[in-house]
Backbone as a printed PyTorch tensor [residue, N CA C, xyz], in Angstrom:
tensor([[[ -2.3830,  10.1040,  15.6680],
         [ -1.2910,  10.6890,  14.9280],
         [ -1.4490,  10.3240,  13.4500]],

        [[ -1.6250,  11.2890,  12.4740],
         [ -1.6820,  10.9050,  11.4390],
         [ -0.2690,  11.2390,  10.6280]],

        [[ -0.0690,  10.3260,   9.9990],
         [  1.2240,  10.2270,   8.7630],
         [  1.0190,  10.2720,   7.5360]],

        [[  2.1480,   9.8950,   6.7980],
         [  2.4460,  10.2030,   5.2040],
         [  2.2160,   8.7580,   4.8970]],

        [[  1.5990,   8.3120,   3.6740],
         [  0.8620,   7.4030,   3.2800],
         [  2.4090,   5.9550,   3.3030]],

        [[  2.1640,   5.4460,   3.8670],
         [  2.9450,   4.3490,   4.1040],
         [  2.1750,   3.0030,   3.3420]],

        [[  1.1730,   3.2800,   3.3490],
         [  0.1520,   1.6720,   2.2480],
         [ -0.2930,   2.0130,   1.4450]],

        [[ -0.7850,   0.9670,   0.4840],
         [ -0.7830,   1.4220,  -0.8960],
         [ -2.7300,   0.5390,  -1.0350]],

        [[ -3.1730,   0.9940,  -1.1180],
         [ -4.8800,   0.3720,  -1.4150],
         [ -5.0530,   0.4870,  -2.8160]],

        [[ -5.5410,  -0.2470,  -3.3090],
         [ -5.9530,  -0.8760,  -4.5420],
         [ -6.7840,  -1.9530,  -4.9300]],

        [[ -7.1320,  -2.0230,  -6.5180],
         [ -7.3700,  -1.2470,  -7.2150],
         [ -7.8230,   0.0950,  -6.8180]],

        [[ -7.7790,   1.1290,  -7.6720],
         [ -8.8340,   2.3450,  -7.1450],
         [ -8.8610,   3.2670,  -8.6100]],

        [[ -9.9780,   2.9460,  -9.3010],
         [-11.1300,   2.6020,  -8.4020],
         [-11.4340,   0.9540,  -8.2030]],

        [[-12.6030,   0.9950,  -7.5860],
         [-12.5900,  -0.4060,  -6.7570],
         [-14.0960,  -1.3620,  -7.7560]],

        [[-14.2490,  -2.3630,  -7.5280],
         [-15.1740,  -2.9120,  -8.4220],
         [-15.6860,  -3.4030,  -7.0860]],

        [[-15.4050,  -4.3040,  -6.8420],
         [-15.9550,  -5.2270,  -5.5680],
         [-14.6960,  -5.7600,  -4.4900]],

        [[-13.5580,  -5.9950,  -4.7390],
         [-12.4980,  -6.1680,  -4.0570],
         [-11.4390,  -5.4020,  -3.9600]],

        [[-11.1410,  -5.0900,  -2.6290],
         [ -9.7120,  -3.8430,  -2.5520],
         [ -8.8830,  -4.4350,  -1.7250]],

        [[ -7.5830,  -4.1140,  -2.4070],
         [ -6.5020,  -4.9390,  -1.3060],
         [ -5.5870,  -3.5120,  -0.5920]],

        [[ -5.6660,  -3.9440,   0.2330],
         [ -4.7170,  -3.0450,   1.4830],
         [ -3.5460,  -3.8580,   1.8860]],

        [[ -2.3230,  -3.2570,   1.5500],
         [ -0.5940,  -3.4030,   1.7210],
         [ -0.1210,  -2.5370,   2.5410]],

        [[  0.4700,  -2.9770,   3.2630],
         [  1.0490,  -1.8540,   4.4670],
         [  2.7480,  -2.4310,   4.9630]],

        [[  3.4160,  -1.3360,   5.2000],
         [  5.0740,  -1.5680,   5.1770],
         [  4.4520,  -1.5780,   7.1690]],

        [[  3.7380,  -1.7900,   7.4930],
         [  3.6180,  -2.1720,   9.1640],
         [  2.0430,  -2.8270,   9.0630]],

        [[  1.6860,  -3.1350,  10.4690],
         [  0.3330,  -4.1230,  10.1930],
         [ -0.5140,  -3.4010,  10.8700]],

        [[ -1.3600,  -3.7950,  10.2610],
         [ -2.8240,  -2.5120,   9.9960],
         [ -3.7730,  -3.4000,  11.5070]],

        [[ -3.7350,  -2.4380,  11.6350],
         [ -5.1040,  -2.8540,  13.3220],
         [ -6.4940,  -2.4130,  12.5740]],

        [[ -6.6510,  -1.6950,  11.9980],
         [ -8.1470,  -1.7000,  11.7240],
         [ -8.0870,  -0.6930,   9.9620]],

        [[ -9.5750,  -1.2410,   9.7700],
         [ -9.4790,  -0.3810,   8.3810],
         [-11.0790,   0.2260,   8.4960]],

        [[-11.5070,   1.4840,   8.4350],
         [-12.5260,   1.8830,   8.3310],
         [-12.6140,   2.9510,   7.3040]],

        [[-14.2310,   2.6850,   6.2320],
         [-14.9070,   3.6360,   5.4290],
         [-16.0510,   4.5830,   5.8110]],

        [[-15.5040,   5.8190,   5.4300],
         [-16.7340,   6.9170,   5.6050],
         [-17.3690,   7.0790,   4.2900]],

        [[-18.7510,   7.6500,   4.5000],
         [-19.4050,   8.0250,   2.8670],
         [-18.8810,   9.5160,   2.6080]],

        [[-19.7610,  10.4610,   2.0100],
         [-19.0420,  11.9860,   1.9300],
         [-19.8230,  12.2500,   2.9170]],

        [[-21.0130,  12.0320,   3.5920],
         [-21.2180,  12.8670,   4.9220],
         [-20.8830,  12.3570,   5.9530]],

        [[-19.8750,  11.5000,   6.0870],
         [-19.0370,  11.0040,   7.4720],
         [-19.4130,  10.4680,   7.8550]],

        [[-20.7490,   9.6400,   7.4980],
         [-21.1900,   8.1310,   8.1250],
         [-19.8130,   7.2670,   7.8220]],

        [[-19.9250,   6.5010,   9.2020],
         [-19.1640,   5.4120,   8.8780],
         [-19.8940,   3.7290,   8.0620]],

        [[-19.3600,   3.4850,   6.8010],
         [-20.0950,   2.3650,   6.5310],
         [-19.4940,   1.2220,   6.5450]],

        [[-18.2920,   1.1680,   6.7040],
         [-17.6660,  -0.3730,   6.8920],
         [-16.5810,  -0.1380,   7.6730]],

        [[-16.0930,  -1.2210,   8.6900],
         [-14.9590,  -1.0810,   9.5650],
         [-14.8110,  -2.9120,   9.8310]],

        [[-13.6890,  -2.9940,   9.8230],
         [-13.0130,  -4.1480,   9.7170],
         [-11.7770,  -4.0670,  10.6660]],

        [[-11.7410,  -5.0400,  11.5190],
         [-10.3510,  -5.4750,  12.2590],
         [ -9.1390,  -6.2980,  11.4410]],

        [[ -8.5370,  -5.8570,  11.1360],
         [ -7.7170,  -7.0800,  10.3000],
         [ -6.4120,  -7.3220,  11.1150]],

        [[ -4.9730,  -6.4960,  11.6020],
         [ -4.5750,  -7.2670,  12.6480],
         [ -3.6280,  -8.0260,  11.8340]],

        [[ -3.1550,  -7.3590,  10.3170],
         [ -1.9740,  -7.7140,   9.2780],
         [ -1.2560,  -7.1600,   8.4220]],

        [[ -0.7000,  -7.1180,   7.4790],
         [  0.1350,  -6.0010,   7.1260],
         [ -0.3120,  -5.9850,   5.5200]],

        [[ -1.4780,  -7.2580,   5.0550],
         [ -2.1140,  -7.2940,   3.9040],
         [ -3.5040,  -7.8300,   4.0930]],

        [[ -4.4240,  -7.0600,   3.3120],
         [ -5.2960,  -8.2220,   3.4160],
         [ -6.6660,  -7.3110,   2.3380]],

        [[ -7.1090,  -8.2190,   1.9500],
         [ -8.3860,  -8.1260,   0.9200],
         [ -9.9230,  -7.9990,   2.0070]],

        [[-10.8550,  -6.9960,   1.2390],
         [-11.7760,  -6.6800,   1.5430],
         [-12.9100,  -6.6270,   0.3050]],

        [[-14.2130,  -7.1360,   0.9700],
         [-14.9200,  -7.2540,  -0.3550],
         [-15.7000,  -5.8600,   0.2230]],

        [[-15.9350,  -4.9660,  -1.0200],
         [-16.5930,  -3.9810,  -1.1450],
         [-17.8430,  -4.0530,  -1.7770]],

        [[-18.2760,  -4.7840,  -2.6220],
         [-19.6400,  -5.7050,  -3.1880],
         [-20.5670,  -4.7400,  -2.8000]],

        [[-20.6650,  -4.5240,  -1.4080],
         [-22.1230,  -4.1570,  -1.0190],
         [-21.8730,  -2.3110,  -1.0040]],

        [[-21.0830,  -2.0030,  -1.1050],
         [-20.7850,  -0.4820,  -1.0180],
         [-21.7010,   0.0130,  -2.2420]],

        [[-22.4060,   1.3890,  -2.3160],
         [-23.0000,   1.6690,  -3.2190],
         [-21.7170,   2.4110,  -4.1100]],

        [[-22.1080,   2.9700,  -5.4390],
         [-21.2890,   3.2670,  -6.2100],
         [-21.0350,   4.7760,  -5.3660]],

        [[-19.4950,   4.9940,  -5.2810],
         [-19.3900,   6.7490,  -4.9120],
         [-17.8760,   6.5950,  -4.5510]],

        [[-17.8900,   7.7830,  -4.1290],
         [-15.8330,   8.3320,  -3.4780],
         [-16.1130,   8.5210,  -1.6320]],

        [[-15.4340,   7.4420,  -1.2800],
         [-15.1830,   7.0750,   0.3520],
         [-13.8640,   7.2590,   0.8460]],

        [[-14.3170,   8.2550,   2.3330],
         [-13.0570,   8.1830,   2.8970],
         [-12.5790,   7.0990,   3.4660]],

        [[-11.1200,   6.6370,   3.4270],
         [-10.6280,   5.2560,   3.8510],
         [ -9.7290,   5.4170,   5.0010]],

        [[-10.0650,   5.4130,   6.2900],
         [ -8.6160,   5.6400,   7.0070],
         [ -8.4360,   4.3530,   7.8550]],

        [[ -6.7410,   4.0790,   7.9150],
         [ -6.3540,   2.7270,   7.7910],
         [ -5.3090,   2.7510,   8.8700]],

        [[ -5.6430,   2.5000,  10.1720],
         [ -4.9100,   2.7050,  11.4490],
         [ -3.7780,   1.4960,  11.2750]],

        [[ -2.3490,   1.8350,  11.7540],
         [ -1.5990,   0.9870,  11.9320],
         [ -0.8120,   1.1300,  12.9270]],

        [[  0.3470,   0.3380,  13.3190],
         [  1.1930,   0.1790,  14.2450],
         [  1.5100,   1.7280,  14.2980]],

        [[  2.1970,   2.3300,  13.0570],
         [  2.6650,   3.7140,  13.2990],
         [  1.4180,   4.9030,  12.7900]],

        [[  0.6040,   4.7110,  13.0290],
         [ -0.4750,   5.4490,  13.0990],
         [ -1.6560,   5.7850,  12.3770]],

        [[ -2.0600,   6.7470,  12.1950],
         [ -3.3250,   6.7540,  11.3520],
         [ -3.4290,   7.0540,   9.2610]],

        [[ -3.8930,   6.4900,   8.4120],
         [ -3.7330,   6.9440,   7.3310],
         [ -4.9470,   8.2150,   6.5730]],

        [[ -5.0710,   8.2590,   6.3090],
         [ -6.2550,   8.7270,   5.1350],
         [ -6.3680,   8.4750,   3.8380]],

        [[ -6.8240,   8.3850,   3.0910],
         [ -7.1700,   7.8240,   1.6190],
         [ -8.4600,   7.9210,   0.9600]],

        [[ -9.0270,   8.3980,  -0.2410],
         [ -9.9230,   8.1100,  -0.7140],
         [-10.2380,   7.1200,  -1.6810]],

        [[-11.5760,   6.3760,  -2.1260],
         [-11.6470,   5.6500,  -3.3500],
         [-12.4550,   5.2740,  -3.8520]],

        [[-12.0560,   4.9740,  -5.3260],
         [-13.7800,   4.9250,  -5.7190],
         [-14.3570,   4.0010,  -5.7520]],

        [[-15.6350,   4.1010,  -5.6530],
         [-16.2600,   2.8360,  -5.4310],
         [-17.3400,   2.5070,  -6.9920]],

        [[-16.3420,   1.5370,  -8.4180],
         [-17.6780,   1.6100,  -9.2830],
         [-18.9340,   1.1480,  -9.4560]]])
């Protein structure tokens, strides 16, 4: 089930660290590139939490950010 953006991810664009805020707690956070590889997925299992992006190459990734009340979408950049 996807919803209306309930978390707020930031910075964006992103340097090396992005923080994910959520008004419910996030079960997982996963990045796609633009051809839908998935390149990073993380369990987190909180309603905040920091991710190092460091190794991401520079570009615009899809971000979708599953929570208690359901699925998000988001893009961001990666400088």
């Amino acid at each position: 089930m996807y919803k209306k953006n309930k978390s707020v991810t930031y910075p964006n664009p992103v340097k090396d660290i992005v923080t994910i805020n959520s008004a419910s707690k996030i079960e997982n956070f996963k990045i796609f590139d633009f051809t839908g590889k998935l390149v990073y997925s993380i369990d987190v299992n909180a309603s905040k939490k920091e991710i190092n992006l460091s190794k991401l190459q520079t570009g615009t990734y899809t971000v979708n950010i599953k929570s208690e009340d359901g699925i998000e979408t988001t893009n961001i950049i990666k400088k």
